[in-house]
C-alpha positions in Angstrom: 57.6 -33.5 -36.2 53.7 -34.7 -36.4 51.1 -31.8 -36.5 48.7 -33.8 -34.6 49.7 -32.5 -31.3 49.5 -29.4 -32.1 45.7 -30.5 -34.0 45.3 -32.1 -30.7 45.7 -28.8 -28.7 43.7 -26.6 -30.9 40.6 -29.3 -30.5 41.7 -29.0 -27.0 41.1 -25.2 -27.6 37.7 -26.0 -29.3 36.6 -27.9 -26.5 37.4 -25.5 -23.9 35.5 -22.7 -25.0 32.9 -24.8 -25.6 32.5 -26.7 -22.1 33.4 -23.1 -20.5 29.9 -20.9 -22.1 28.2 -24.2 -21.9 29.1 -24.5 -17.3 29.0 -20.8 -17.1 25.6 -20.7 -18.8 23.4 -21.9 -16.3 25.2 -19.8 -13.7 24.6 -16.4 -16.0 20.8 -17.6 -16.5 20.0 -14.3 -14.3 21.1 -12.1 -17.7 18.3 -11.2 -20.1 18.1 -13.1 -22.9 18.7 -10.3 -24.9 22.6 -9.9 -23.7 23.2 -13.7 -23.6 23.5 -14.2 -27.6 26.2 -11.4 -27.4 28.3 -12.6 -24.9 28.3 -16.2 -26.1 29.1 -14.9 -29.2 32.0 -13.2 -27.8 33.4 -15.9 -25.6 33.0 -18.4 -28.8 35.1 -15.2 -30.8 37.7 -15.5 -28.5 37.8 -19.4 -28.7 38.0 -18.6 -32.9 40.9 -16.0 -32.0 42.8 -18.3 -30.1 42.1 -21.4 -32.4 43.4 -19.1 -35.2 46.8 -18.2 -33.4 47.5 -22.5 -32.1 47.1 -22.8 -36.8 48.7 -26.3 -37.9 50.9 -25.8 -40.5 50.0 -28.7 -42.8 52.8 -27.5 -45.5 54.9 -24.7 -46.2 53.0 -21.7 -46.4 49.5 -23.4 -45.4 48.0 -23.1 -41.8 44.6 -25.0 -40.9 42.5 -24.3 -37.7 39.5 -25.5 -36.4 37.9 -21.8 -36.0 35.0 -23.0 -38.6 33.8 -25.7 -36.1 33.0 -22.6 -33.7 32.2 -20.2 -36.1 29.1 -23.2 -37.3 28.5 -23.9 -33.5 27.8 -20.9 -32.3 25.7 -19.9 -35.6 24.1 -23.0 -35.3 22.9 -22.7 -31.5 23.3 -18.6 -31.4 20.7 -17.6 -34.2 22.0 -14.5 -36.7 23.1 -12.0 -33.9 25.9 -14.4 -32.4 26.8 -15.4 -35.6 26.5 -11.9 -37.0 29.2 -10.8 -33.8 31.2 -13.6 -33.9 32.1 -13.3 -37.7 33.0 -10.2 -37.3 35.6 -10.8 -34.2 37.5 -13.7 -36.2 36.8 -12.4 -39.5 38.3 -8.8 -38.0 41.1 -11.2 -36.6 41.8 -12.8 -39.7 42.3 -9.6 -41.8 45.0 -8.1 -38.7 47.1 -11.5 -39.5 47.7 -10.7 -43.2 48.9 -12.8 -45.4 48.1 -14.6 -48.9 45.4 -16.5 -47.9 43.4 -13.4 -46.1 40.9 -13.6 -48.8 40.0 -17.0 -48.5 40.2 -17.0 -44.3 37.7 -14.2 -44.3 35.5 -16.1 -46.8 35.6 -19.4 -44.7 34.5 -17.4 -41.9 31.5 -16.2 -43.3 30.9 -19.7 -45.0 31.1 -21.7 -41.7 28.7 -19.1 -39.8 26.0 -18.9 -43.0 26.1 -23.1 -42.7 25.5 -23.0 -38.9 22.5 -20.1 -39.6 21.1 -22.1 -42.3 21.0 -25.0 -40.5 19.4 -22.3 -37.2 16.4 -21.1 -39.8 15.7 -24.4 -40.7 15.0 -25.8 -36.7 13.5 -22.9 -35.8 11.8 -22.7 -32.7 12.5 -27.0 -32.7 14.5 -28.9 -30.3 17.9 -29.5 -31.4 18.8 -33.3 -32.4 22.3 -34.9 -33.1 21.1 -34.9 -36.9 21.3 -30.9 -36.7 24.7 -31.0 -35.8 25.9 -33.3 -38.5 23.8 -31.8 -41.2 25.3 -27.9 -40.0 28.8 -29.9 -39.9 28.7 -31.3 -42.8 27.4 -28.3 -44.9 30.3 -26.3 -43.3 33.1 -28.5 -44.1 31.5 -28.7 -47.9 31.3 -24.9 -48.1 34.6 -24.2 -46.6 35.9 -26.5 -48.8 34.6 -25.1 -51.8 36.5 -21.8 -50.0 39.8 -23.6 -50.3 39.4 -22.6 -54.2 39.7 -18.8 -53.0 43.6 -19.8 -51.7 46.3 -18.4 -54.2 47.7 -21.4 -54.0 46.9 -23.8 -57.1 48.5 -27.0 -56.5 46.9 -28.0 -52.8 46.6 -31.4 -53.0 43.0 -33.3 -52.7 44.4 -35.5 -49.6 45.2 -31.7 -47.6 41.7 -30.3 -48.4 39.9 -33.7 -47.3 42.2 -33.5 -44.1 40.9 -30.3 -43.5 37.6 -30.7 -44.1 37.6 -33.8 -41.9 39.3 -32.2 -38.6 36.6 -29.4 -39.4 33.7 -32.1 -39.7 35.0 -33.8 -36.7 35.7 -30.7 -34.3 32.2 -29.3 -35.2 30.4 -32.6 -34.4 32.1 -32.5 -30.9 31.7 -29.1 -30.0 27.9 -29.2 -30.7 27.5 -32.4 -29.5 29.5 -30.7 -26.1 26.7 -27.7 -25.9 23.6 -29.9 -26.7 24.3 -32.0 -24.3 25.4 -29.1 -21.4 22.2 -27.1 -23.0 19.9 -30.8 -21.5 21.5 -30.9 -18.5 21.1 -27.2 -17.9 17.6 -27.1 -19.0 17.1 -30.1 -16.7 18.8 -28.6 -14.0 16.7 -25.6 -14.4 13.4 -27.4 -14.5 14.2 -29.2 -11.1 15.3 -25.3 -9.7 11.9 -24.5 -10.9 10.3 -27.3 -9.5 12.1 -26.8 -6.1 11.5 -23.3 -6.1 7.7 -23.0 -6.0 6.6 -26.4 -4.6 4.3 -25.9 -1.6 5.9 -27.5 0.4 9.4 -26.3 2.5 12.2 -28.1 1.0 15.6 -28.1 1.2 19.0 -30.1 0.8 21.9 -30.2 3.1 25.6 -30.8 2.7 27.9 -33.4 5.5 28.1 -30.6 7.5 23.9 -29.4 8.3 24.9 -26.4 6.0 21.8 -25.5 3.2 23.4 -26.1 -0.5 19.2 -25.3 -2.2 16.3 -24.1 -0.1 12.5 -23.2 -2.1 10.6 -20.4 -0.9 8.3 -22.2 1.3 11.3 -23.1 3.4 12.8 -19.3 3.4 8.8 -18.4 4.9 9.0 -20.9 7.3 12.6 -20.1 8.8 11.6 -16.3 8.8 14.4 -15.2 5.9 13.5 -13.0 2.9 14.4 -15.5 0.5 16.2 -18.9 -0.3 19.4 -17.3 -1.4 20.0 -16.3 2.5 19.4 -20.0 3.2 22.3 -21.2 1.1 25.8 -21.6 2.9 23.8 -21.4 6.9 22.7 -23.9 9.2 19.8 -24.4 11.3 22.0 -22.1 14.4 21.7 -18.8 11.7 17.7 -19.0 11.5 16.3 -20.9 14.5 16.9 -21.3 18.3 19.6 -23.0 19.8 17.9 -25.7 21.1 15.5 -26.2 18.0 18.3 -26.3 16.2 20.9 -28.7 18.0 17.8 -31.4 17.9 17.8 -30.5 14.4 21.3 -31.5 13.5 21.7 -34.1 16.1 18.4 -35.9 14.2 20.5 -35.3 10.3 23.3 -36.1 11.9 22.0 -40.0 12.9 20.3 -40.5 9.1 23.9 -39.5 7.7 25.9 -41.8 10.0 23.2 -44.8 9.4 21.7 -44.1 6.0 18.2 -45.0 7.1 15.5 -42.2 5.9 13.3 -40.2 8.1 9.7 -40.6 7.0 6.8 -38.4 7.8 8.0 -37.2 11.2 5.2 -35.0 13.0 6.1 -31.9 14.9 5.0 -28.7 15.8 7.1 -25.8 14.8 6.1 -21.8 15.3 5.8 -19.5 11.7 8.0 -16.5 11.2 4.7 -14.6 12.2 4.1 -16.4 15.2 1.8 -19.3 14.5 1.4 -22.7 15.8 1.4 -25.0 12.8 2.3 -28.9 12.2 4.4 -30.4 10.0 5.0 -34.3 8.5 8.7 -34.0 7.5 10.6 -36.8 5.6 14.4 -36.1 5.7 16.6 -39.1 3.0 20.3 -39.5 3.0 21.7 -38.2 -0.6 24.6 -40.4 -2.3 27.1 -40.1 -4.7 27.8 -42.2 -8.1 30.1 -44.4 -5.3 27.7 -44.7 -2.6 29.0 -42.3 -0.2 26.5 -40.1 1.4 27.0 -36.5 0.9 24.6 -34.8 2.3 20.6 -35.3 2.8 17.3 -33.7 1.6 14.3 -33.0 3.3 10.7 -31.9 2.3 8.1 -30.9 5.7 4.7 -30.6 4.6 1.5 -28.7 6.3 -1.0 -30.7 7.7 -2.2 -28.6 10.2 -5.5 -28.7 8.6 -5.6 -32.5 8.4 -4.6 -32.6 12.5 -7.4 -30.2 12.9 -9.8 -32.4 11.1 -8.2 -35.4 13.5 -8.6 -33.4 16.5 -12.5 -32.2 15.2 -13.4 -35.9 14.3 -12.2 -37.1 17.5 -14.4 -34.4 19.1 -17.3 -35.4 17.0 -16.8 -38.9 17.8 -17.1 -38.0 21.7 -19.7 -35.0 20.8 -22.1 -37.9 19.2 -21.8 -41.1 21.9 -22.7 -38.4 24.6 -25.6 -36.7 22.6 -27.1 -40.6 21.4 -27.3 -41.0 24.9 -28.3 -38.3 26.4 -30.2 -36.4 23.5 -33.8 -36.3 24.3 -34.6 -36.8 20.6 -34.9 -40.0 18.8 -32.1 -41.0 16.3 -32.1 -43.4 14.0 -30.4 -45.2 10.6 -31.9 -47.5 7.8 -30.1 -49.5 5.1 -29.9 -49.0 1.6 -32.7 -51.3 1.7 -35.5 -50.0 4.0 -33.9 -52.2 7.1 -33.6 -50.4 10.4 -29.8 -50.5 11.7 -29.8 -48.6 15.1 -31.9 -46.3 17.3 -32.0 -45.3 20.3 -34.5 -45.5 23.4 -35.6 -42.2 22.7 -36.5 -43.2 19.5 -38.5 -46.1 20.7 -40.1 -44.0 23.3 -41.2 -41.3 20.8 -43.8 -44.0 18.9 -46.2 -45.1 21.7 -48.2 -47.9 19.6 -45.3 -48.7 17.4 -42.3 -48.6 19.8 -41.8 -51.9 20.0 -41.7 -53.2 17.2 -38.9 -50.6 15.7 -35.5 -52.9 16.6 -32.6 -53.5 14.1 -33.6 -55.8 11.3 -37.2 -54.4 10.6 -38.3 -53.4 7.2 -39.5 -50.1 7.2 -42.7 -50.7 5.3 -43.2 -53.1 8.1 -42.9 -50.6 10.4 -45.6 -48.2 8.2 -48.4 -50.7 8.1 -47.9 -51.2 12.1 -49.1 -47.7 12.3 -51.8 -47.9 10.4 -52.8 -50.9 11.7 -52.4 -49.8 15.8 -53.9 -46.4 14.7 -50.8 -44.5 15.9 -50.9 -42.1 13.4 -54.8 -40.4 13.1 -54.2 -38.8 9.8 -53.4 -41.9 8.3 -55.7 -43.5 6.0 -56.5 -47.3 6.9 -57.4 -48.8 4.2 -57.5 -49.5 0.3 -55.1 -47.8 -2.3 -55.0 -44.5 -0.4 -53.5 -46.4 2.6 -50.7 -48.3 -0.1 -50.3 -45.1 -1.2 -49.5 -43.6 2.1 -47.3 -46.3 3.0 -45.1 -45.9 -0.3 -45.3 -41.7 -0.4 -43.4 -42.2 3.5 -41.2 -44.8 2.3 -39.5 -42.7 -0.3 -38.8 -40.0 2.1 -35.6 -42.7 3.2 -34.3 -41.8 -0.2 -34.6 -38.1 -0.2 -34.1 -35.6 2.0 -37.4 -34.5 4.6 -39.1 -33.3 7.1 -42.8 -33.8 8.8 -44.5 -33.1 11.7 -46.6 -36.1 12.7 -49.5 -36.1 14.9 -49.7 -38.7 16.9 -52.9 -40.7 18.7 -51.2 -39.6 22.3 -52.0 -35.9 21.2 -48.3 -35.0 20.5 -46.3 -34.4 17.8 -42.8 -35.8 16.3 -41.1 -34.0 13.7 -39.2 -36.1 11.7 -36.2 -35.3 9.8 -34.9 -37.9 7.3 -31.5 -37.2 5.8 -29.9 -39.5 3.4 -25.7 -40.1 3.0 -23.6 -40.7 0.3 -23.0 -44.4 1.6 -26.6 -45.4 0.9 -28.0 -44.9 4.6 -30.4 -42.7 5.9 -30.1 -41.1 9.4 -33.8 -40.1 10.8 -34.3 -38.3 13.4 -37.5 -37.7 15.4 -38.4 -34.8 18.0 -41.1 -34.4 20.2 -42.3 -30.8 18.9 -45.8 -30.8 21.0 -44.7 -27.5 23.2 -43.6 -26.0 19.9 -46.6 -26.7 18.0 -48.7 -25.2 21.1 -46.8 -22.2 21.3 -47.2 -21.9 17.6 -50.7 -22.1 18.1 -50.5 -19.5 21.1 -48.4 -17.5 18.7 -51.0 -17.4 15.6 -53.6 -16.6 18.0 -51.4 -13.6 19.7 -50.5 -12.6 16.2 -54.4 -12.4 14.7 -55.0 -10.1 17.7 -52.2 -8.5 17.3 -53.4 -7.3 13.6 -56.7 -6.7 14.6 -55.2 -4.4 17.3 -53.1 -3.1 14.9 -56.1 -2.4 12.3 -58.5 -1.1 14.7 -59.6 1.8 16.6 -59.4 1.4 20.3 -62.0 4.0 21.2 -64.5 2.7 18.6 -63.9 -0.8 17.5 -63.9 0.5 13.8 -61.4 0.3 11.5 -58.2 2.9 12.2 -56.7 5.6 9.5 -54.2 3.2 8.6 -56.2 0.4 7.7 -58.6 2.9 5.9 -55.6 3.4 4.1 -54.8 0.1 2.6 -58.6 -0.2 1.7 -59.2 2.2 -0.3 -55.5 1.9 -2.4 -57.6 -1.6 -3.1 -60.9 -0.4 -3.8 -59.1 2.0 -6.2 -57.0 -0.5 -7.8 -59.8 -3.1 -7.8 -62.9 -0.3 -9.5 -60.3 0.7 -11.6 -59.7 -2.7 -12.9 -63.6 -3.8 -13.5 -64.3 -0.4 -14.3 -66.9 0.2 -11.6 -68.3 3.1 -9.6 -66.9 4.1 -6.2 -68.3 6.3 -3.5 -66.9 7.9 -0.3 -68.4 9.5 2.6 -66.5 11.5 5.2 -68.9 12.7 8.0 -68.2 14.6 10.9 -69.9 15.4 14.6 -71.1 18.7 14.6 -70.0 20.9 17.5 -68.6 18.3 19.3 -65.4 20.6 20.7 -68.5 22.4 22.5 -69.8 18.5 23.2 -66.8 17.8 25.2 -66.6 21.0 26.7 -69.7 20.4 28.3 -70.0 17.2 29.0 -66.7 15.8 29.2 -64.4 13.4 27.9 -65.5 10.3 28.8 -69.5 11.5 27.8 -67.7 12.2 24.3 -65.8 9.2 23.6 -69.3 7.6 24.7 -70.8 9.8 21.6 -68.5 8.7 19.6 -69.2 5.0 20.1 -72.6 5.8 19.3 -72.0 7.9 16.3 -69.9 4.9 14.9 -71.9 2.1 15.6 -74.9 4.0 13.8 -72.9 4.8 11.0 -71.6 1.0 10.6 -75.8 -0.2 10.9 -76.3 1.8 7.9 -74.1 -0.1 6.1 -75.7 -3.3 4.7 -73.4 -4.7 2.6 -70.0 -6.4 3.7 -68.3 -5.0 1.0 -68.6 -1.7 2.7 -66.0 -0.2 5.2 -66.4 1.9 8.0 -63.3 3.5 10.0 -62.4 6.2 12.3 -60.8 9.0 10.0 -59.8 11.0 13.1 -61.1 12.9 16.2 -64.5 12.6 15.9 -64.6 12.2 11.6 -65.6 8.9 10.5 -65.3 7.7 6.8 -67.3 4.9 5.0 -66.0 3.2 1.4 -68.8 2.6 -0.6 -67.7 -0.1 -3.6 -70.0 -0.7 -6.6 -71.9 2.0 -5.3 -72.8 5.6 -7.6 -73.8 9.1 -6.2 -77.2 8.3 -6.0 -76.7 5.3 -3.6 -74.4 6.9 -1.9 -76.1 9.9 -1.4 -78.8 7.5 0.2 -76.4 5.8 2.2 -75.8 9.2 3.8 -78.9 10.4 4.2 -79.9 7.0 5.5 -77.2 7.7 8.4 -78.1 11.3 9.4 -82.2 10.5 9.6 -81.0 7.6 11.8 -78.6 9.7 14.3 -81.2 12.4 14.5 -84.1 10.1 15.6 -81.8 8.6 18.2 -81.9 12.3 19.4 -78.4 11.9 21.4 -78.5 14.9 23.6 -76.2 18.1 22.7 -76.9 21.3 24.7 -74.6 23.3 22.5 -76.1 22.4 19.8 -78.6 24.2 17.6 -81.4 21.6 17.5 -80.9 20.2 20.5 -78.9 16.7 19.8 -76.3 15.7 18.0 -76.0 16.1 14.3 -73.5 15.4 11.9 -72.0 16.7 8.7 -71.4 14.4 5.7 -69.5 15.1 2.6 -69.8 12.5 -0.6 -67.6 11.8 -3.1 -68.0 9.1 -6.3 -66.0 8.2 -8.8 -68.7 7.3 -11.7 -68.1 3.8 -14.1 -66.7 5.9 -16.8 -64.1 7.3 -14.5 -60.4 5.8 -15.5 -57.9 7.7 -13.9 -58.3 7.3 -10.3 -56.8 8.2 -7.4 -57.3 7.7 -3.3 -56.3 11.4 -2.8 -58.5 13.0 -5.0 -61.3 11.1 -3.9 -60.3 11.9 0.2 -59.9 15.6 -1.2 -62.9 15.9 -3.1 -65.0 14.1 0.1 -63.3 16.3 2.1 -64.5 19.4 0.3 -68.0 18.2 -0.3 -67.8 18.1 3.7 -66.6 21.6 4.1 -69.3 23.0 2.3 -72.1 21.2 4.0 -70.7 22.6 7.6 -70.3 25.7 5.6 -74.3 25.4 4.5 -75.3 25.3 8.3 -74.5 21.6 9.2 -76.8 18.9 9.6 -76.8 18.0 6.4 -75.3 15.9 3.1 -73.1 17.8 0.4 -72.5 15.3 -2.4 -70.0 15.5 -5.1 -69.0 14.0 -8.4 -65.0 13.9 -8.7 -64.7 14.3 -12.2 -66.1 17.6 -12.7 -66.5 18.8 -9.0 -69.7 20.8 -9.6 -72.5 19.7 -6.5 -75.0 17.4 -7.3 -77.0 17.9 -4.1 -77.6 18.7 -1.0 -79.9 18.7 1.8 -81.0 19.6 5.5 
């Protein structure tokens, strides 16, 4: 009887465990990496096992298998740990079935899985190509012929070891060419899971009967499930209302029965979470090889921000023919090229002298030298270069964006706002502003009294302790600087508790105006600053000015308020005197501070009251010792 069934069956055999890791491979793609090479290994074993136990006996005493076409296979696309585990099952299996050729079996075991490795080491992280498979096929029938040799038996004919060298060379070309082309499709069919997986938008495909066969993510979201994998085997009655979902099949069930797609279908449909959201869905009838349809796909994309948009642009479009005609501004658009292209009345309105002349079609430059020419504009020059000047500085505002405020010859104002698009036009839009600008107006006024209210002292019109404050940190700062002397009096009413007690109030804040405006008439300079310290102490900043001046300054003061002779009954001459302490800061003075100098006046102060009153107490800061004094 012919071997070549029984050749037949153990290709048969090749084949089979070959097409079975290469289907079950995408379906185990869920095991690491790590444990895959093992267990293809394994299975391919088995397949070397069972090839081994279907041998061909080609003459008496000499069997022939095609386990070296899986050994090289599985090497080849397995790296060195599956060919490391699979040499060891059929080289193990080999040395339980005995016999003469033991030796030789083991040795074309490890021959066949070093040609598929080499072969591995050479590709490296490469893609596999048909030429691999012939060049790991044709090494391992070469080396497992040259293992023939190893057989006890001498007298093998040339014709058996070409014959098994050739079913070898065959078998191992098939098988490979049988995994690298399962290893595409599930690479490919892999990539499209991917793909479908984590697209944005919900997707899914349907079998004849509205069941899911794939669902990505997005669609799991959308129909509330944890994942896709509780999609898979359910229809649209498992996740959604009834009535959402019989409108749901009924609509797949009319693109099955008349093959015609479903394009970009809007409708509204309600998140897991609750929200309102719209959705363009496209649903296609799926055929087979034959033409039969066998199911549909579908893919429903957001666009609940584009129907927004619609739904804002629609509003916009209403928003703006209502505000053109009843805005109370002026709006309108030039060209690319200077030409006016619309406006409104108001816009017409707003230019008294010029009005009329502003209609679609006119130049703006045109429009320019109309309002120089009518006047309309008085802070427009008339004539000569300045005027050309004018004209071209106002028509490159169109190309940029601006805004002015324009005085017009009516006594109002226009603000006017240009603002240029990306399509080359220019939208300008004029306001009558002339109740703003007078408010303004109203408002800088309100404000300058405001800070003079703010700065002064009510009862005396001088300047208050705060804005004695700020003054001297800049007289400091500014003597400092230029290296200049600085003087400071501090004088105070005597007995003027015992003033008010017997005169009153109102008689003392009298005094006190009196006091002041004598002490701000012995200042000559405007440099110099008066203020009200506190109560009735009054302080004058003396810039530029050393101890002798200011001690004149001083005196100066008190000689005048004692020949004004203001009457004080408590007092021990008869009128009201005052006290006055000096301080200076000298040229060669560096360091300089406001409190030592307030301090050191203050002193200076204390001991003229402590003197007897009436009198000035002067004091240099540097080295506090009293300069002078007098009564």
């Amino acid at each position: 009887m012919s071997n070549w069934p029984l050749v037949a069956g153990n290709m048969a055999v090749v084949a089979l465990f070959v097409l079975l890791w290469s289907r079950s491979n995408y379906w185990l793609k869920t095991i690491p990496r790590l444990y895959r090479a093992p267990l293809f290994a394994a299975i391919i074993g088995l397949g070397a096992i069972a090839s081994m136990s279907m041998a061909v006996e080609s003459r008496p005493g000499v069997f022939a298998d095609l386990r070296i076409a899986l050994l090289t296979v599985v090497a080849l696309f397995g790296g060195w740990p599956a060919a490391l585990i699979t040499a060891l099952i059929a080289g193990s299996y080999r040395l339980m079935m005995g016999g003469l050729g033991t030796g030789a079996g083991v040795i074309a075991v490890g021959l066949a899985s070093a040609s598929g490795l080499f072969v591995n080491l050479l590709v490296g992280t490469s893609t596999f190509r048909l030429w691999h498979i012939v060049a790991a096929a044709l090494i391992a029938a070469m080396a497992t012929s040259v293992g023939l040799l190893a057989l006890p038996i001498t007298d093998l004919p040339m014709s058996d070891r070409i014959w098994f060298a050739a079913i070898n060379l065959v078998a191992t070309v098939v098988a490979g060419l049988v995994y690298l082309r399962a290893w595409h499709l599930s690479a490919e069919r892999e990539l499209l899971a991917a793909a479908l997986a984590h697209a944005p938008d919900y997707a899914f495909v349907k079998d004849l009967h509205g069941k899911f066969a794939a669902a990505n993510e997005a669609a799991a979201r959308l129909l509330g499930v944890a994942g896709p994998d509780q999609l898979i085997g359910r229809d649209n009655f498992d996740v959604e209302p009834f009535e959402r979902a019989q409108a749901q099949l009924d609509g797949e069930a009319i693109i099955m029965a008349s093959g015609e797609p479903q394009l970009e279908l809007e409708e509204q449909l309600t998140d897991a979470d609750g929200t309102q959201r719209w959705y363009a869905t496209t649903k296609v009838p799926l055929h087979d090889v034959g033409g039969r349809i066998i199911g549909l796909a579908g893919v429903s994309r957001d666009i609940t921000e584009t129907r927004l948009l619609q739904q804002e642009v629609l509003q916009s479009r209403d928003t703006l023919s209502y505000a053109l005609a009843e805005m109370t501004g002026g709006l309108a658009m030039y060209d690319s090229e200077g030409r006016l292209v619309f406006c409104n009345e108001q816009y017409r309105d707003g230019f008294p002298l010029t009005g009329a002349l502003r209609q679609p079609g006119t130049h703006y430059r045109d429009i320019l030298q109309a309002v120089i020419d009518t006047g309309e504009q008085p802070k427009a020059p008339t004539e000569g270069e300045a005027a050309a000047e004018w004209i071209a500085d106002r028509y490159a505002n169109l190309q940029r964006e601006s805004e002015d405020e324009i005085y017009l010859s009516n006594d109002r104002w226009m603000q006017v706002r240009t603002r240029p698009t990306s399509n080359g036009t220019t939208m300008v839009v004029a306001i009558d502003v002339t109740l703003f600008k007078q408010a303004e107006q109203e408002l800088h006024t309100t404000t300058d009294h405001l800070k003079h209210l703010v700065r002064t002292d009510a009862l005396t019109g001088l300047l208050n302790r705060r804005a004695f404050d700020d003054a001297i940190d800049a007289e400091i700062r500014r003597t400092s600087r230029a290296g200049t002397p600085l003087s400071l009096l501090i004088v105070d009413v005597d007995r003027f508790k015992a003033y008010n007690d017997h005169y009153g109030h109102l008689a003392g804040d009298e005094a006190l105006r009196q006091v002041s405006q004598l002490l701000k008439n012995s200042l000559k300079r405007p440099a110099d600053v008066v203020a009200r310290f506190g109560g009735e102490e009054f302080t004058a900043i003396l810039p530029d000015t050393d101890e002798d001046g200011a001690y004149l300054v001083a005196e100066s003061f008190r000689r005048a308020l004692a020949e004004a002779h203001l009457s004080h009954a408590n007092s021990d001459k008869g009128y009201i005197t005052v006290s006055v302490g000096v301080a200076t800061y000298m040229a060669d003075t560096a360091a300089r501070s406001a409190l030592d100098l307030i301090e050191t006046a203050d002193g200076a102060l204390y001991s003229a009251k402590a003197a007897g009153r009436d009198r000035v107490f002067g004091t240099r800061v540097t080295d506090s010792r009293r300069l002078r004094t007098t009564a």
